[in-house]
Backbone atoms as SQL, in Angstrom:
CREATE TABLE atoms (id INTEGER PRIMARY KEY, chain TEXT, resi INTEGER, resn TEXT, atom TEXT, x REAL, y REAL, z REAL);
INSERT INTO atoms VALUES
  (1, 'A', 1, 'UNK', 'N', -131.384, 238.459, -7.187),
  (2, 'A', 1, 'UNK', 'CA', -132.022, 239.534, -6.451),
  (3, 'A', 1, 'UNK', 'C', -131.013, 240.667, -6.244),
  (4, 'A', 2, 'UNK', 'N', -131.421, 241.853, -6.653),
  (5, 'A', 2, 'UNK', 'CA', -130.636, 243.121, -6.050),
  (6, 'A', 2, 'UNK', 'C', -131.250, 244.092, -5.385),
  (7, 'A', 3, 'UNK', 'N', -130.364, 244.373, -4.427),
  (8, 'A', 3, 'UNK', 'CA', -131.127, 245.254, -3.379),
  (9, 'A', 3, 'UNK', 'C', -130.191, 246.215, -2.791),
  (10, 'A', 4, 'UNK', 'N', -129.791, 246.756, -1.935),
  (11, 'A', 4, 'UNK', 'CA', -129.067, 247.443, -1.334),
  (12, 'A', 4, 'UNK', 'C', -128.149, 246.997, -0.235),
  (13, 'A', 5, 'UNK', 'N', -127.194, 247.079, 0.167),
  (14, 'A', 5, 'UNK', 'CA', -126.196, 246.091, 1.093),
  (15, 'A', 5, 'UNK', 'C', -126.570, 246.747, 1.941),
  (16, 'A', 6, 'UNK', 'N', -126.396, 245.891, 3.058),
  (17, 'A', 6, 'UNK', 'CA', -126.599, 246.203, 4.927),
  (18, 'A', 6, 'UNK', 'C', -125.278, 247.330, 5.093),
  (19, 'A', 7, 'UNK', 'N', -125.653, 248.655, 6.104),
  (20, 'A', 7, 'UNK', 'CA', -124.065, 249.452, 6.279),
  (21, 'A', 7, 'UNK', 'C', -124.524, 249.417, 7.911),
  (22, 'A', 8, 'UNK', 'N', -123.728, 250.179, 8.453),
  (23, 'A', 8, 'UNK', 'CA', -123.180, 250.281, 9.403),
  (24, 'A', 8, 'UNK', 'C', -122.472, 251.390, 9.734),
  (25, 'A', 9, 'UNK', 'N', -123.354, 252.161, 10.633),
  (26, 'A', 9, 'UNK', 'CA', -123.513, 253.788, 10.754),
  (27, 'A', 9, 'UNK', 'C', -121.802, 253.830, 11.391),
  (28, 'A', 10, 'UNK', 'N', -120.962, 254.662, 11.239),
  (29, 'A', 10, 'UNK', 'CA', -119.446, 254.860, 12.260),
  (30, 'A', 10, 'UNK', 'C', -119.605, 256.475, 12.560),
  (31, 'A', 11, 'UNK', 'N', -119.095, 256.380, 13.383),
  (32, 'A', 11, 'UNK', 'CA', -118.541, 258.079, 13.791),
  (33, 'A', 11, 'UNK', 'C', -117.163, 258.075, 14.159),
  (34, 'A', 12, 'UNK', 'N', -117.035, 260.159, 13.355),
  (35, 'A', 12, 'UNK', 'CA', -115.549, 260.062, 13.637),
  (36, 'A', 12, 'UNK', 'C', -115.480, 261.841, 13.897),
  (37, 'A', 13, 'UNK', 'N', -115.355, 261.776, 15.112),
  (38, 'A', 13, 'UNK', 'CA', -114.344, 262.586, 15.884),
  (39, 'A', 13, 'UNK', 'C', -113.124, 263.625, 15.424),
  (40, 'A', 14, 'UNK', 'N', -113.357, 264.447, 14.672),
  (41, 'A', 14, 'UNK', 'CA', -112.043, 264.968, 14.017),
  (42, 'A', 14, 'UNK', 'C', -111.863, 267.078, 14.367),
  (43, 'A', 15, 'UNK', 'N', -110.923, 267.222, 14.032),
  (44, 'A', 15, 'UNK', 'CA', -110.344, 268.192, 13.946),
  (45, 'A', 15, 'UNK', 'C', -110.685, 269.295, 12.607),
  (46, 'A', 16, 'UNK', 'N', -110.401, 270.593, 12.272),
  (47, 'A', 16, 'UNK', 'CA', -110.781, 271.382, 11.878),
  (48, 'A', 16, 'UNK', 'C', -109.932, 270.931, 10.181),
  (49, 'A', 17, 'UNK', 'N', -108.546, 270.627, 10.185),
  (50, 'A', 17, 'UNK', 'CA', -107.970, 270.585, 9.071),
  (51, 'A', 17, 'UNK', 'C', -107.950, 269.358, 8.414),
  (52, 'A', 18, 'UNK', 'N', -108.342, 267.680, 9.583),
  (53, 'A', 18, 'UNK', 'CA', -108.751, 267.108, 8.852),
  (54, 'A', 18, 'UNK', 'C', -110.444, 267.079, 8.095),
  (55, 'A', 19, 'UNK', 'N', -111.075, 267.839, 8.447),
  (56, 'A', 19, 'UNK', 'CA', -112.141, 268.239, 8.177),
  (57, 'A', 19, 'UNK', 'C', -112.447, 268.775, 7.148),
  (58, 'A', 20, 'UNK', 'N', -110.934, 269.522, 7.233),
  (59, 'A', 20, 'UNK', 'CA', -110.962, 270.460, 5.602),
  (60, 'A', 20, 'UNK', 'C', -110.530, 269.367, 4.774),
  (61, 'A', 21, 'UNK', 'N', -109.767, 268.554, 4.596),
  (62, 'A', 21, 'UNK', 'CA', -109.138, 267.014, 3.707),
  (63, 'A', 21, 'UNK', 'C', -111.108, 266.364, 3.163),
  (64, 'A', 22, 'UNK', 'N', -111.658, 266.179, 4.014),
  (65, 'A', 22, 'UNK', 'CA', -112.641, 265.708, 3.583),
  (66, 'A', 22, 'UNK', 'C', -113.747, 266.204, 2.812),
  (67, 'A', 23, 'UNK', 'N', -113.486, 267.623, 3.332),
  (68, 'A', 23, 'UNK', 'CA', -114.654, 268.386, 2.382),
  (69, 'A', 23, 'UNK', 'C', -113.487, 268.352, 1.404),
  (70, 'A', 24, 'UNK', 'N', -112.099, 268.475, 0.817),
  (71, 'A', 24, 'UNK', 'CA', -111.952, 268.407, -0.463),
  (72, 'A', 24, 'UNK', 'C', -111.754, 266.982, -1.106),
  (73, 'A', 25, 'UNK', 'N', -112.061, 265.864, -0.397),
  (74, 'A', 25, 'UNK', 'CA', -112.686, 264.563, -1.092),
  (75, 'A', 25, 'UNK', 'C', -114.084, 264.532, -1.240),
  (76, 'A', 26, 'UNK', 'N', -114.600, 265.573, -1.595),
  (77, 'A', 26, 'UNK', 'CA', -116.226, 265.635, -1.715),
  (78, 'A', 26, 'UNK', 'C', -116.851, 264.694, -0.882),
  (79, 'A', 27, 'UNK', 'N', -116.802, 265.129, 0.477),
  (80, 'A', 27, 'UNK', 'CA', -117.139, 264.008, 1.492),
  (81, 'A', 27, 'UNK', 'C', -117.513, 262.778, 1.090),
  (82, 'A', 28, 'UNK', 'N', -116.556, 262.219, 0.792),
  (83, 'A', 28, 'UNK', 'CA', -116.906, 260.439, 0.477),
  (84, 'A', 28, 'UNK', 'C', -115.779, 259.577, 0.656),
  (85, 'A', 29, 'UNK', 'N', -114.584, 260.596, 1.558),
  (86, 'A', 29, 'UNK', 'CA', -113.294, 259.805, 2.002),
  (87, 'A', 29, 'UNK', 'C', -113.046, 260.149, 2.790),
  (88, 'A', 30, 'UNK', 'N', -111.938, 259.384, 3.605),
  (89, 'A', 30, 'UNK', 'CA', -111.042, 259.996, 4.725),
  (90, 'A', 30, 'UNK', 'C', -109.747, 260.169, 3.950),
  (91, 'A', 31, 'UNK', 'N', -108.562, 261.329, 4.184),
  (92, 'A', 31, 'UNK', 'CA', -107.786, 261.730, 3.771),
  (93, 'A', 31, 'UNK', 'C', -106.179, 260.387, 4.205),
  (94, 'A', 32, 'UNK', 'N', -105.572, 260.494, 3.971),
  (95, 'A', 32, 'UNK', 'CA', -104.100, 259.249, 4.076),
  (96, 'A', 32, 'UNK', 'C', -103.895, 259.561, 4.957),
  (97, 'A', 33, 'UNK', 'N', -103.396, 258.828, 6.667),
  (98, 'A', 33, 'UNK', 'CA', -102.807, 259.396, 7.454),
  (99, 'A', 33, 'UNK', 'C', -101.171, 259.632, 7.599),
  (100, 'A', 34, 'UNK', 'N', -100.850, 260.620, 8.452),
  (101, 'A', 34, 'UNK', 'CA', -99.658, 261.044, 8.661),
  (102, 'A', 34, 'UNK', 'C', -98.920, 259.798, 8.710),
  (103, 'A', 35, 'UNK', 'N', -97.338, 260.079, 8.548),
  (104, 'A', 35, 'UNK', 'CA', -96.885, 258.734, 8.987),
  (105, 'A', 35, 'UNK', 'C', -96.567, 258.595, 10.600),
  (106, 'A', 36, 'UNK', 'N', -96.803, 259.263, 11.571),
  (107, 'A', 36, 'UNK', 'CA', -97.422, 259.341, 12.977),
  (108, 'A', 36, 'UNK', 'C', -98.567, 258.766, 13.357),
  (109, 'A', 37, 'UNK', 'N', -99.717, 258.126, 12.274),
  (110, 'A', 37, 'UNK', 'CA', -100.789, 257.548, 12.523),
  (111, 'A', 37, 'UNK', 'C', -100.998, 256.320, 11.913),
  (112, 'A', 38, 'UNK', 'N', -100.562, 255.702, 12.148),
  (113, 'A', 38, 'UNK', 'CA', -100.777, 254.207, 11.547),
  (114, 'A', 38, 'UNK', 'C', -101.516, 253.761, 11.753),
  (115, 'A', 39, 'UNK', 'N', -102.488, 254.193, 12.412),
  (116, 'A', 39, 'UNK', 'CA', -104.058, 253.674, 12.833),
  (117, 'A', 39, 'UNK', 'C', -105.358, 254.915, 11.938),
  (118, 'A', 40, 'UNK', 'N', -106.509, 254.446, 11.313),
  (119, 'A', 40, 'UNK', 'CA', -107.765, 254.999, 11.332),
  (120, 'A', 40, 'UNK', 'C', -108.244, 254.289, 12.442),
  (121, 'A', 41, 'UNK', 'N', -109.323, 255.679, 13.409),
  (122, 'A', 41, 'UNK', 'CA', -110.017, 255.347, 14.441),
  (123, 'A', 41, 'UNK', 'C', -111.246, 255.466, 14.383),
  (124, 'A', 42, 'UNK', 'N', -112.571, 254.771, 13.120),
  (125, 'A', 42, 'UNK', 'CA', -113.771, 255.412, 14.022),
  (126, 'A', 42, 'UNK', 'C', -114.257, 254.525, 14.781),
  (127, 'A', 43, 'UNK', 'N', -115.660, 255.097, 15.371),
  (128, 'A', 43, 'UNK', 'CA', -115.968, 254.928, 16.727),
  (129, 'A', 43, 'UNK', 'C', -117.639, 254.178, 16.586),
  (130, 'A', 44, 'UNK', 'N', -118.385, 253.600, 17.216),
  (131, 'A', 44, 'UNK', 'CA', -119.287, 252.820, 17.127),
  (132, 'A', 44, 'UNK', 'C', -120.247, 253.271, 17.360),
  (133, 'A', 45, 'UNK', 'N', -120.027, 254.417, 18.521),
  (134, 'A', 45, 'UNK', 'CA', -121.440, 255.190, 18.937),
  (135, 'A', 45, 'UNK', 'C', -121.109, 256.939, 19.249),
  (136, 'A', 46, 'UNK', 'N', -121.834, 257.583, 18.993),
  (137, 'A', 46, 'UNK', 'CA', -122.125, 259.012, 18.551),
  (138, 'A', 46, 'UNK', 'C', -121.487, 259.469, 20.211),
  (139, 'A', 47, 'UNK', 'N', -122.281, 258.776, 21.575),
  (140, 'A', 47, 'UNK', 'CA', -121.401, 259.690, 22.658),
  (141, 'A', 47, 'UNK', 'C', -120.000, 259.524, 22.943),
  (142, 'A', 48, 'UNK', 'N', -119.522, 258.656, 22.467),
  (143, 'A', 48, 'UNK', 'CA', -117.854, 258.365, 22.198),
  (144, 'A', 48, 'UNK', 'C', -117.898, 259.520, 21.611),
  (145, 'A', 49, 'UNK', 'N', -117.845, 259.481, 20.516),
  (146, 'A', 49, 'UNK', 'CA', -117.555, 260.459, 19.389),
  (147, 'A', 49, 'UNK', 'C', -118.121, 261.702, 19.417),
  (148, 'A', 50, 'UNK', 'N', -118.680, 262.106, 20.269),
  (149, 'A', 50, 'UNK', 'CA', -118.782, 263.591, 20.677),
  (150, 'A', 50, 'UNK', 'C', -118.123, 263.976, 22.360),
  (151, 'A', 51, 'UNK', 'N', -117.450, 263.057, 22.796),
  (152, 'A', 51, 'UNK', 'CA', -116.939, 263.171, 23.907),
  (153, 'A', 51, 'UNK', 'C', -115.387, 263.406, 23.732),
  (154, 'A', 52, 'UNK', 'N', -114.931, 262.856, 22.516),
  (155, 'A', 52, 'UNK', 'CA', -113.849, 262.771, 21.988),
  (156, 'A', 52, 'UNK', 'C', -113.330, 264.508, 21.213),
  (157, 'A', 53, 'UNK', 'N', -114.528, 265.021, 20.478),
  (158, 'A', 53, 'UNK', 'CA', -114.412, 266.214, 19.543),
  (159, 'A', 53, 'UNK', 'C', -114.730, 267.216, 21.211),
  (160, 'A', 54, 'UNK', 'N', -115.355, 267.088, 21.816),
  (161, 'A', 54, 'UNK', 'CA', -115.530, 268.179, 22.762),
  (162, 'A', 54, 'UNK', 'C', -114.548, 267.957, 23.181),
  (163, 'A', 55, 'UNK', 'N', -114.174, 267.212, 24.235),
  (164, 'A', 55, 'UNK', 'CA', -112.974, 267.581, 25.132),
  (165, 'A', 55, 'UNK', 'C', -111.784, 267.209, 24.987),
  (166, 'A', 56, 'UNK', 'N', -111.412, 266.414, 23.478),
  (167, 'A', 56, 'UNK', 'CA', -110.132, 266.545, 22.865),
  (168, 'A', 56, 'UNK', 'C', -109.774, 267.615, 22.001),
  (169, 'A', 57, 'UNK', 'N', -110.568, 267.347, 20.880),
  (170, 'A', 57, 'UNK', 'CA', -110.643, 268.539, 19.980),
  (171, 'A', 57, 'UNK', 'C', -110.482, 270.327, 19.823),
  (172, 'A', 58, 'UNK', 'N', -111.428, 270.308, 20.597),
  (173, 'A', 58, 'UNK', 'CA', -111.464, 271.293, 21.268),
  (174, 'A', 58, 'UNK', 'C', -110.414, 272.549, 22.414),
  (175, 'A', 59, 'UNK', 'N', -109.902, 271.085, 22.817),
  (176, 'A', 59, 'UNK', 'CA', -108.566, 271.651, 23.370),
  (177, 'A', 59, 'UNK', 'C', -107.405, 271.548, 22.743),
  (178, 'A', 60, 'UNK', 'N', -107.498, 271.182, 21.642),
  (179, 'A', 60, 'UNK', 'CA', -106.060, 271.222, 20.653),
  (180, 'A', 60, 'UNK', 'C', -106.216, 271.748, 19.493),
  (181, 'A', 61, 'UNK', 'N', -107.926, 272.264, 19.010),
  (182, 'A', 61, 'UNK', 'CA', -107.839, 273.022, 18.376),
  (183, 'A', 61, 'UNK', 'C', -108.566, 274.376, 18.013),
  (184, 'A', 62, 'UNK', 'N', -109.310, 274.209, 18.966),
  (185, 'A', 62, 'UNK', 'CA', -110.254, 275.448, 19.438),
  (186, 'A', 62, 'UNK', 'C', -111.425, 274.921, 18.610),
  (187, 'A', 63, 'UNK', 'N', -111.911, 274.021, 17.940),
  (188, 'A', 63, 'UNK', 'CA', -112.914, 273.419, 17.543),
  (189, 'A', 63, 'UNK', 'C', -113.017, 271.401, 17.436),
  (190, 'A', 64, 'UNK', 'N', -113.843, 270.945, 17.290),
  (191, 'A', 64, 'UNK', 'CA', -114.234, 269.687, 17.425),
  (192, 'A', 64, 'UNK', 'C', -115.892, 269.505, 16.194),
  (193, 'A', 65, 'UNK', 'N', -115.442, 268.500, 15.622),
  (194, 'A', 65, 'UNK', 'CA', -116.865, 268.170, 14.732),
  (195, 'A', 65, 'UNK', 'C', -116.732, 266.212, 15.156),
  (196, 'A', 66, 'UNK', 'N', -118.427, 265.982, 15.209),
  (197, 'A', 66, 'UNK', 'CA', -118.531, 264.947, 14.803),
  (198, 'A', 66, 'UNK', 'C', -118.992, 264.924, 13.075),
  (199, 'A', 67, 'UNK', 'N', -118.456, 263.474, 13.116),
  (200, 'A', 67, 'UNK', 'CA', -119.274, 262.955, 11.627),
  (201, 'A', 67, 'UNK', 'C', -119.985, 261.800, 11.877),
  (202, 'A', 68, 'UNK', 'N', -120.636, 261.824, 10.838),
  (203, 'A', 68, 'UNK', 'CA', -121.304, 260.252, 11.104),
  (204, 'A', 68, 'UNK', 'C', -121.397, 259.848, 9.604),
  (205, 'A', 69, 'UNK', 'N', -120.690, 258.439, 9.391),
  (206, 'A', 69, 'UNK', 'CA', -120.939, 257.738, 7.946),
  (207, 'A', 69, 'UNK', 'C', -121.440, 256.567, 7.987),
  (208, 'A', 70, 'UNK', 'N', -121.853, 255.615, 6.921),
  (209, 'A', 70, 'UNK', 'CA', -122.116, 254.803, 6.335),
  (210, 'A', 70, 'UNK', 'C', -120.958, 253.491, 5.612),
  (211, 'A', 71, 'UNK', 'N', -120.490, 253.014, 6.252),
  (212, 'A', 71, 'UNK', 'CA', -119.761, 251.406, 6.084),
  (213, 'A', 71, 'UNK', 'C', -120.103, 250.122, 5.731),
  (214, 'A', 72, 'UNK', 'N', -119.937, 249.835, 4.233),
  (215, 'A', 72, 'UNK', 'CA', -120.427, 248.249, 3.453),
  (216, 'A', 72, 'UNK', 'C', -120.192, 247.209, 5.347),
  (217, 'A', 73, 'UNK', 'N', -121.925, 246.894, 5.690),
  (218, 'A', 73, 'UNK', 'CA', -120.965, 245.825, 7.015),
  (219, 'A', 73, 'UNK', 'C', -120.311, 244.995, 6.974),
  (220, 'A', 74, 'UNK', 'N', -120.453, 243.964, 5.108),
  (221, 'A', 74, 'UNK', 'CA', -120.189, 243.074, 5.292),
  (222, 'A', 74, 'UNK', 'C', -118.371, 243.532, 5.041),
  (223, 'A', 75, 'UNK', 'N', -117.961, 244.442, 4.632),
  (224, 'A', 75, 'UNK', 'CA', -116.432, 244.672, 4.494),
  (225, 'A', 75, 'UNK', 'C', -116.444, 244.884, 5.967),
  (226, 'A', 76, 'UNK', 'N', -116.735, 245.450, 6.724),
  (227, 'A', 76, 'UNK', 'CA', -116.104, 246.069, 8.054),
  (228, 'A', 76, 'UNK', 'C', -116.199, 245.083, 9.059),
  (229, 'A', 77, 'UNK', 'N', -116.560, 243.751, 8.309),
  (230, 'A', 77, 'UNK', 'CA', -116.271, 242.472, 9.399),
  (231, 'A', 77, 'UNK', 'C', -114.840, 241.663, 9.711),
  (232, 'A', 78, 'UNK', 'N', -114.111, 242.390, 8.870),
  (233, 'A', 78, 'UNK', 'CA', -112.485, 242.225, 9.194),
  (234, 'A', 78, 'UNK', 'C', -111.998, 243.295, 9.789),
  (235, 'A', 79, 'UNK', 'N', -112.806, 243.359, 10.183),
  (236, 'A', 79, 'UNK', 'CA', -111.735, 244.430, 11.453),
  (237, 'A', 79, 'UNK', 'C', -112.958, 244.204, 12.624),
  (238, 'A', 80, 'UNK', 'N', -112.054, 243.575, 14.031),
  (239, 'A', 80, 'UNK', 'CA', -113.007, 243.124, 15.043),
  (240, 'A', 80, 'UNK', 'C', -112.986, 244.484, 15.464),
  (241, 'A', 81, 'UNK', 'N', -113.983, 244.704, 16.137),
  (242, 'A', 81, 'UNK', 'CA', -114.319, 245.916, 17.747),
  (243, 'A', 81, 'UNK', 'C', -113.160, 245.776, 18.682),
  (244, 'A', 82, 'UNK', 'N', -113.075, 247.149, 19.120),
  (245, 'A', 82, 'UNK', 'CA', -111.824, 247.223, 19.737),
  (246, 'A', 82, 'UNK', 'C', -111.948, 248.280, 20.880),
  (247, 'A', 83, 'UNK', 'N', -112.329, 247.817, 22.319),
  (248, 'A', 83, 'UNK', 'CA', -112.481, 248.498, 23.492),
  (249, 'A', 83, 'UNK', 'C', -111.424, 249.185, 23.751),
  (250, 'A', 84, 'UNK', 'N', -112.039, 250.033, 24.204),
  (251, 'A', 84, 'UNK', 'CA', -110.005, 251.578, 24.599),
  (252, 'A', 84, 'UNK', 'C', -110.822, 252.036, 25.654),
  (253, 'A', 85, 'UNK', 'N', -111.784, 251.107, 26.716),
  (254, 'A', 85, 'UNK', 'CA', -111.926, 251.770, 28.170),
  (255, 'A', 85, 'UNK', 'C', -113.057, 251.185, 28.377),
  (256, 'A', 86, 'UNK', 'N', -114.227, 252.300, 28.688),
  (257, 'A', 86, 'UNK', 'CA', -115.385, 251.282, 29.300),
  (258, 'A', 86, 'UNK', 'C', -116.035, 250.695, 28.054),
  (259, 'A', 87, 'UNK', 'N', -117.054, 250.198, 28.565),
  (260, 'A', 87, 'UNK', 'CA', -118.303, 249.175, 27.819),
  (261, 'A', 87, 'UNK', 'C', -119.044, 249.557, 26.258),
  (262, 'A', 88, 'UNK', 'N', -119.006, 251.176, 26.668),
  (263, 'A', 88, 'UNK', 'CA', -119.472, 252.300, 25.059),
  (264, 'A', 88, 'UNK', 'C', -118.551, 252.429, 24.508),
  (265, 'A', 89, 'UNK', 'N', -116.659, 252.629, 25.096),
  (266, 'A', 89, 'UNK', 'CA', -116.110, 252.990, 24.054),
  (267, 'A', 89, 'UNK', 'C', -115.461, 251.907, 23.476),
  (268, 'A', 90, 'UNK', 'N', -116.424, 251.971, 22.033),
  (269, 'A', 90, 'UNK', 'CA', -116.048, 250.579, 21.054),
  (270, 'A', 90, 'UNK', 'C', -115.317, 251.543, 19.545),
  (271, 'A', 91, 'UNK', 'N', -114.491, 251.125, 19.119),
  (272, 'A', 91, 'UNK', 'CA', -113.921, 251.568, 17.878),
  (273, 'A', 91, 'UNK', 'C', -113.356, 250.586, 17.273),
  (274, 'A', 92, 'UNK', 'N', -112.803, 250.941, 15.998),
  (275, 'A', 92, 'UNK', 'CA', -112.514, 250.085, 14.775),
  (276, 'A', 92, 'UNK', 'C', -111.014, 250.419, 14.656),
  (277, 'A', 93, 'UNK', 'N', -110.052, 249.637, 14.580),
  (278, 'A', 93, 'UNK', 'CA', -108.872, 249.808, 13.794),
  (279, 'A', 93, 'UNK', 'C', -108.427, 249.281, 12.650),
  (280, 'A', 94, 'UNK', 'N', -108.131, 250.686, 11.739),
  (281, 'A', 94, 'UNK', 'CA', -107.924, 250.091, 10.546),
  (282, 'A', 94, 'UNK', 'C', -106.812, 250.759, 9.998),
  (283, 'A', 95, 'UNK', 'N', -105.708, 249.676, 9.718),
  (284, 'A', 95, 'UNK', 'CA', -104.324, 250.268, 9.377),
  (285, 'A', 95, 'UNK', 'C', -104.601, 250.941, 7.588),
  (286, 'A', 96, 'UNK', 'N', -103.281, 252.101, 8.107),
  (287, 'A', 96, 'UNK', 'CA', -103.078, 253.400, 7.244),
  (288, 'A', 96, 'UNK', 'C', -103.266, 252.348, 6.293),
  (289, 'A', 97, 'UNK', 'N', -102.610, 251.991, 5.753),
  (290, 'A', 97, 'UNK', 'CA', -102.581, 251.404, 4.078),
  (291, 'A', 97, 'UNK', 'C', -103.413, 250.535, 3.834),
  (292, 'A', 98, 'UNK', 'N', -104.799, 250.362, 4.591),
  (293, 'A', 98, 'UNK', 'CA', -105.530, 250.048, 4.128),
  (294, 'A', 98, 'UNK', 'C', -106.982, 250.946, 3.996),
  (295, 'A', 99, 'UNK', 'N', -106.885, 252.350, 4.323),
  (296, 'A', 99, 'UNK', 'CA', -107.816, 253.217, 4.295),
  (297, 'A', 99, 'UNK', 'C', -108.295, 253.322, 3.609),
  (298, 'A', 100, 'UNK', 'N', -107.721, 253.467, 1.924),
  (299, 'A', 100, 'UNK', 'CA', -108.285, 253.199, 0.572),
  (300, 'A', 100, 'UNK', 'C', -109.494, 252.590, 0.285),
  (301, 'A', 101, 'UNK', 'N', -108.667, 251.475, 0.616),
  (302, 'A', 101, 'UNK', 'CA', -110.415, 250.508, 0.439),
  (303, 'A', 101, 'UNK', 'C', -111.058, 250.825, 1.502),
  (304, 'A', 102, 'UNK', 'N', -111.006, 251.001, 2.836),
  (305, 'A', 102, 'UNK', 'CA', -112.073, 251.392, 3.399),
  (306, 'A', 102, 'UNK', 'C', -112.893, 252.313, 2.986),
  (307, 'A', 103, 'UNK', 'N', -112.187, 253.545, 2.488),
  (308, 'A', 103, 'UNK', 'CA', -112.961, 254.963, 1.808),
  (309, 'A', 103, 'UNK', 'C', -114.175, 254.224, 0.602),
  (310, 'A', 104, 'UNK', 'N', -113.503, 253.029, -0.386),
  (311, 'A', 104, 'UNK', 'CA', -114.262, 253.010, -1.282),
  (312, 'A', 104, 'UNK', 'C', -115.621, 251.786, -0.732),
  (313, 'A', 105, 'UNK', 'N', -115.528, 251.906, 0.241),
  (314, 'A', 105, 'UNK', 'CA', -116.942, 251.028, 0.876),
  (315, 'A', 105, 'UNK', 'C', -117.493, 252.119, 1.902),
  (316, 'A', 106, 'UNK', 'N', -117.371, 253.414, 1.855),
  (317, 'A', 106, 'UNK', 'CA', -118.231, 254.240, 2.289),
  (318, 'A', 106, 'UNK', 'C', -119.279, 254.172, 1.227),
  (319, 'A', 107, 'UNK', 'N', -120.614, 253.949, 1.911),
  (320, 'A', 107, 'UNK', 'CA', -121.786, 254.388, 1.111),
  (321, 'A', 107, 'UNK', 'C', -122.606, 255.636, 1.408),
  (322, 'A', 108, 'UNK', 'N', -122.662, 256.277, 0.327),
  (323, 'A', 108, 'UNK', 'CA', -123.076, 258.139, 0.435),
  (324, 'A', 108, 'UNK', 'C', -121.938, 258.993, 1.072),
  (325, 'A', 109, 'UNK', 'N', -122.080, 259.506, 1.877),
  (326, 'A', 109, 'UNK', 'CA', -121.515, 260.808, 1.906),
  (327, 'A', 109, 'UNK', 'C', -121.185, 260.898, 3.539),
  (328, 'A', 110, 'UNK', 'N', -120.263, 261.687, 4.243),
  (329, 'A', 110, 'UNK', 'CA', -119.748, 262.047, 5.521),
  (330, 'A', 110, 'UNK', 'C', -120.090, 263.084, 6.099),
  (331, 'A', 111, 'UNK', 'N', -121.184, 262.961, 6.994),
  (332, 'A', 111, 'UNK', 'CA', -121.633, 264.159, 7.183),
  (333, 'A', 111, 'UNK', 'C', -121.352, 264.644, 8.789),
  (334, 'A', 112, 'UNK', 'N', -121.473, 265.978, 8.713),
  (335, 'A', 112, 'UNK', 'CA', -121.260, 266.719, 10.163),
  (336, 'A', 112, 'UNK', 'C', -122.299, 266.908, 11.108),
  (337, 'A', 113, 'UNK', 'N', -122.331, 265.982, 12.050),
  (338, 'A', 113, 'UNK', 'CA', -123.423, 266.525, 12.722),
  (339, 'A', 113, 'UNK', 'C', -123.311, 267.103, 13.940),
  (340, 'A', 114, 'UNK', 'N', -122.156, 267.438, 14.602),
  (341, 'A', 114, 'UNK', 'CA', -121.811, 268.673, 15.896),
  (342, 'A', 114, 'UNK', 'C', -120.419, 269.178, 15.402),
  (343, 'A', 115, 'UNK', 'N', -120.778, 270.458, 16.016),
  (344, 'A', 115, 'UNK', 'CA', -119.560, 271.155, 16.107),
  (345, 'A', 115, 'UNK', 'C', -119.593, 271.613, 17.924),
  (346, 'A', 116, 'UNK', 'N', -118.151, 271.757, 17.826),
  (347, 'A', 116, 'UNK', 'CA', -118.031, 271.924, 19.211),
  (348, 'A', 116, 'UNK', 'C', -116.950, 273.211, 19.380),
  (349, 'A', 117, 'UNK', 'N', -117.062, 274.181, 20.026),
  (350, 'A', 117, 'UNK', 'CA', -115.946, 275.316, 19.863),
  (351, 'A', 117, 'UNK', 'C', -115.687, 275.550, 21.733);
C-alpha cells in the first residue's frame, strides 16, 4: 500500500535575514546554524510562535515572521517535546548537525503566515 506519510505541522519564529536564507533554499530548508546556535528551535503551536516573532523579533529586528511547516512525524519522534515554561510552550530540539536531515523530511514548502513590524 502507498499513501502519503502522517506530518506534523511546526512553527518557527524567525527574523528578517534568516528569512532571507530560506527564501534562497526555495523554501524547503532551514539554513546551517551559526556556531553560537547549536540548537534548531521549532515550536508546536502557532501562539508560541507568534509570541516569540512579536515581542522578540521585533525588538531585535524591527520585524518578526511566523512560519509554519510540515515534518515526516514518524522522523520527528526522536526528538522528545521540550517545555521552556508554561503548558503551550512546547518545542523541539534539534542539534546543528543534524538539521540536514531534518530539512530533508520537510514535506512541501515553509510558509509565512504573520509578519509582525
Amino acid at each position: 500500500m502507498t499513501g502519503r506519510r502522517a506530518t506534523t505541522t511546526l512553527w518557527r519564529p524567525t527574523g528578517p535575514e534568516e528569512l532571507d536564507l530560506v527564501r534562497d533554499l526555495n523554501w524547503r530548508a532551514w539554513p546551517p546554524r551559526l556556531p553560537e546556535q547549536p540548537i534548531f528551535y521549532p515550536v508546536l503551536n502557532e501562539d508560541y510562535a507568534i509570541r516569540i516573532a512579536r515581542d522578540w523579533n521585533v525588538k531585535h529586528s524591527g520585524v518578526g515572521y511566523v512560519t509554519r511547516f510540515e515534518v515526516d512525524t514518524e522522523f520527528l519522534s526522536r526528538y522528545p517535546v521540550q517545555r521552556a515554561g508554561g503548558r503551550t510552550i512546547l518545542e523541539l530540539w534539534v542539534p546543528a548537525e543534524e538539521l540536514e536531515e531534518f530539512n530533508a523530511h520537510i514535506v512541501g514548502e515553509i510558509q509565512v503566515t504573520h509578519e509582525f513590524r
